[in-house]
C-alpha positions in Angstrom: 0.0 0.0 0.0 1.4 3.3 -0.8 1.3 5.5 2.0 1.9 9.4 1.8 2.5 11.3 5.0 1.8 14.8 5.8 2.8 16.8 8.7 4.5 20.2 9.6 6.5 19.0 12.2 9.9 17.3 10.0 10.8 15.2 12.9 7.0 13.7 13.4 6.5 13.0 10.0 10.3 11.0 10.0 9.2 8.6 12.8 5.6 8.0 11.0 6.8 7.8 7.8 9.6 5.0 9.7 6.9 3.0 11.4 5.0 2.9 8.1 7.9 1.3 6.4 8.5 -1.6 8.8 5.0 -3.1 8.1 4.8 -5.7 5.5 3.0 -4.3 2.6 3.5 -0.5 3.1 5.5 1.9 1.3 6.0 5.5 1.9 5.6 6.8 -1.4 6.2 10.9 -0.2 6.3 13.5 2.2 4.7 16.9 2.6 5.1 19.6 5.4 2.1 21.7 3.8 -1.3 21.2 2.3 -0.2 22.5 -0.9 2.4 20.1 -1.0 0.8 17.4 0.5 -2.4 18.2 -3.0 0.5 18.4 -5.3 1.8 14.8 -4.1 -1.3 13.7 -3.9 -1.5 14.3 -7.8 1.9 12.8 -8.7 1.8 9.9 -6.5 -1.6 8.8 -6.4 -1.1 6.8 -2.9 -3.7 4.8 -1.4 -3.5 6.4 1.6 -2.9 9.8 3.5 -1.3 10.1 7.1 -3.1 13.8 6.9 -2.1 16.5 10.4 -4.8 18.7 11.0 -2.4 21.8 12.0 -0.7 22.8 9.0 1.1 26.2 7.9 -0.9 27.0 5.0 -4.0 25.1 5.2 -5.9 22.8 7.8 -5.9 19.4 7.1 -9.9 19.1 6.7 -9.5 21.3 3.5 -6.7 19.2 2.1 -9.1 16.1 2.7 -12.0 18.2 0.7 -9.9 19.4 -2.0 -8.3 15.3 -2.2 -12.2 14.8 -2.4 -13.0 17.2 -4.8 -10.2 16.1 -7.2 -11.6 12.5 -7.2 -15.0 13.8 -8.1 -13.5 16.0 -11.4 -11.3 12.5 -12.5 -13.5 9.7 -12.7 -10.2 7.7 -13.3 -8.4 8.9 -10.5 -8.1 5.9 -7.8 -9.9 7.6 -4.0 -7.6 7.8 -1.5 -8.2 6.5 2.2 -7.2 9.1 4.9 -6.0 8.6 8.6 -6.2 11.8 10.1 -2.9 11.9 13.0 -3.5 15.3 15.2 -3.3 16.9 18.6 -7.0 18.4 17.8 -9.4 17.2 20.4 -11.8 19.8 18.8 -15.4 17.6 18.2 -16.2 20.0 15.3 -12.9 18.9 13.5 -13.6 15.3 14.6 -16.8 15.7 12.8 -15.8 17.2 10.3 -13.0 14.9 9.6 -15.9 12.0 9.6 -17.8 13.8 6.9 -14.8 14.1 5.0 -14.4 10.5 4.4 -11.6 9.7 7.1 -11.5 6.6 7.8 -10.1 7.4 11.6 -8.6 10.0 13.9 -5.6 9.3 16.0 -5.0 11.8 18.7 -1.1 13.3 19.3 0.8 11.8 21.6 -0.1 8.4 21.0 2.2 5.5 21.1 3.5 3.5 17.7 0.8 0.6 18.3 -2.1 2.6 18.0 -0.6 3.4 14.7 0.1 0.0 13.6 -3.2 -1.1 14.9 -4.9 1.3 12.4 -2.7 1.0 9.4 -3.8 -3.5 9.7 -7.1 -1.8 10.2 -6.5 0.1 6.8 -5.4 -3.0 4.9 -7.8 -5.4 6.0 -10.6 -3.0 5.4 -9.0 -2.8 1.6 -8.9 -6.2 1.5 -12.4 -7.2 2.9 -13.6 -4.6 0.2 -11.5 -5.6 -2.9 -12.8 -9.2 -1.8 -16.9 -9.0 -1.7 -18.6 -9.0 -5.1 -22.3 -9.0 -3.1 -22.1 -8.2 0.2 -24.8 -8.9 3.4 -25.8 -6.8 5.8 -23.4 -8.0 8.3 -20.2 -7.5 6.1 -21.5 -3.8 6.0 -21.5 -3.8 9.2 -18.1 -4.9 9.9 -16.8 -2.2 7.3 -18.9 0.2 8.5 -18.7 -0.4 12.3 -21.6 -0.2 13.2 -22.3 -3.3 15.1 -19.3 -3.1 17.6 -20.8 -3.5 20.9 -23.1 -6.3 19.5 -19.7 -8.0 17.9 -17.5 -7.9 21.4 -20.8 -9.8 23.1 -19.8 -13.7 23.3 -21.9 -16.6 22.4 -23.5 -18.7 25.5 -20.6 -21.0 26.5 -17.5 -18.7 25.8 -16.2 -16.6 28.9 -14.3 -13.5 28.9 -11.6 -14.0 30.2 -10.6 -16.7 28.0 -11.7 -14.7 24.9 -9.3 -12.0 26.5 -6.3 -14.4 27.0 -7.0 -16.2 23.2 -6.7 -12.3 21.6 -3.6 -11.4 23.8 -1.8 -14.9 22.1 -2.9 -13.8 18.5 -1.5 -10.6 18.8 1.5 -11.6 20.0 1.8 -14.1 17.4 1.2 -11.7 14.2 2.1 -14.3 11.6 -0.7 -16.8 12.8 -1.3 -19.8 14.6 -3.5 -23.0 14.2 -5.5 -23.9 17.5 -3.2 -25.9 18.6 -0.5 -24.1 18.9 -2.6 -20.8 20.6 -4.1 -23.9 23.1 -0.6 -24.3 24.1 0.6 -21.2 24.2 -2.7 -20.4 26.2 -3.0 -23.5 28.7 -6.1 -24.1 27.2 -8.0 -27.4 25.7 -7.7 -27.6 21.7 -11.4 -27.8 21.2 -12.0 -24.9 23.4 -8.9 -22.4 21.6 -10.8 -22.9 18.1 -13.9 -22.1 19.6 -13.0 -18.7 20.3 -10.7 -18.6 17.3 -13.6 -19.3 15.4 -15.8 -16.9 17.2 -12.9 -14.2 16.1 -13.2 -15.3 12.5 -16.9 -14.4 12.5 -17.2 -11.0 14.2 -14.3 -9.9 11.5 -11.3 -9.8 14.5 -9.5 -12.5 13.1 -8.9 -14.2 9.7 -8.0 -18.0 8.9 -6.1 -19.6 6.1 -5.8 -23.0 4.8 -1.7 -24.4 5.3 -1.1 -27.5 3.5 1.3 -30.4 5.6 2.8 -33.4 4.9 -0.1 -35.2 5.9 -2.1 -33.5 3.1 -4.9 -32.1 5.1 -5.2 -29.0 5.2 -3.8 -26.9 9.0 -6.6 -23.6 9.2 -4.4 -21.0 10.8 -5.9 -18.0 12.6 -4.7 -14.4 12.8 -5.5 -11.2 14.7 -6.3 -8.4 12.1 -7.8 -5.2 14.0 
């Protein structure tokens, strides 16, 4: 994913721009100081994604969003951009107006460097999950949408939560995957009872499993944490 990142502040935008690049699949295709900059990059590069400050020298960041907006509406071709909005305003009318915009979410200065990696998987599995569905049904919109995410943390009868917190702690700390057996050892738990909350993950949209092929021939699903 090509990532540009735009903030006043040199030294910010160097550790952003640095945590972008050590995630698999992200590049950081430019950097810009100022809106104008920041549009004109925008132009040449095309990313697929904006790191946008709010506080710029020029121009605020909600108008670079709009005019990013308004640009996509003039060139039919031109590919929309997805924008993470990284700011110290706690204003709610720029928090608002940063939703209407078409932001995808608002990170709030100082945060630490997981809250950013948190969003940017956020980012790519939301591109995926969308690049995947031909049709979709009402509850993949509301997984994209988040709209549902009070009724999506509540278990089903049988599963407790303080297992369910213990199985999410193992698949984040194991971002390249695992099969239920391995998370049931890494967890203490039973086999049977680590895929049923792996499982459970897979359907509210909090984790995703993939088929690895073995020796034996049968197929290993293996899950991982992706928001």
């Amino acid at each position: 994913m090509k990532v540009l990142v735009v903030d006043d502040d040199f030294m910010v935008a160097k550790v952003h721009s640095r945590v972008v690049s050590a995630m698999d699949g992200f590049t950081v295709v430019g950097v810009a100081h100022n809106g104008a900059g920041a549009l004109r990059a925008a132009e040449r590069l095309r990313p697929d994604l904006v790191l946008l400050d709010i506080y710029l020298p020029d121009m605020d960041g909600i108008s670079v969003l709009r005019e990013l907006r308004a640009a996509e509406e003039r060139d039919a071709s031109r590919t929309g951009v997805d924008a993470l909005v990284i700011t110290a305003a706690r204003d709610a009318g720029v928090i608002r107006a940063a939703l209407r915009t078409g932001a995808l979410h608002y990170l709030i200065k100082p945060f630490n460097q997981a809250a950013l990696q948190d969003q940017l998987r956020h980012v790519a599995a939301l591109r995926s999950r969308l690049a995947a569905l031909g049709e979709a049904r009402q509850e993949d919109v509301d997984q994209i949408f988040g709209t549902r995410p009070p009724g999506s943390r509540e278990l089903p009868k049988g599963l407790a939560p303080h297992t369910s917190d213990l199985v999410e702690r193992t698949l984040r700390d194991h971002p390249d995957g695992l099969s239920a057996t391995e998370c049931a050892d890494a967890g203490t738990l039973s086999r049977v009872s680590a895929r049923r909350y792996l499982e459970h993950f897979v359907d509210t949209g909090r984790a995703e499993v993939t088929l690895r092929y073995g020796g034996t021939g049968r197929p290993e699903r293996r899950y991982r944490w992706i928001n």
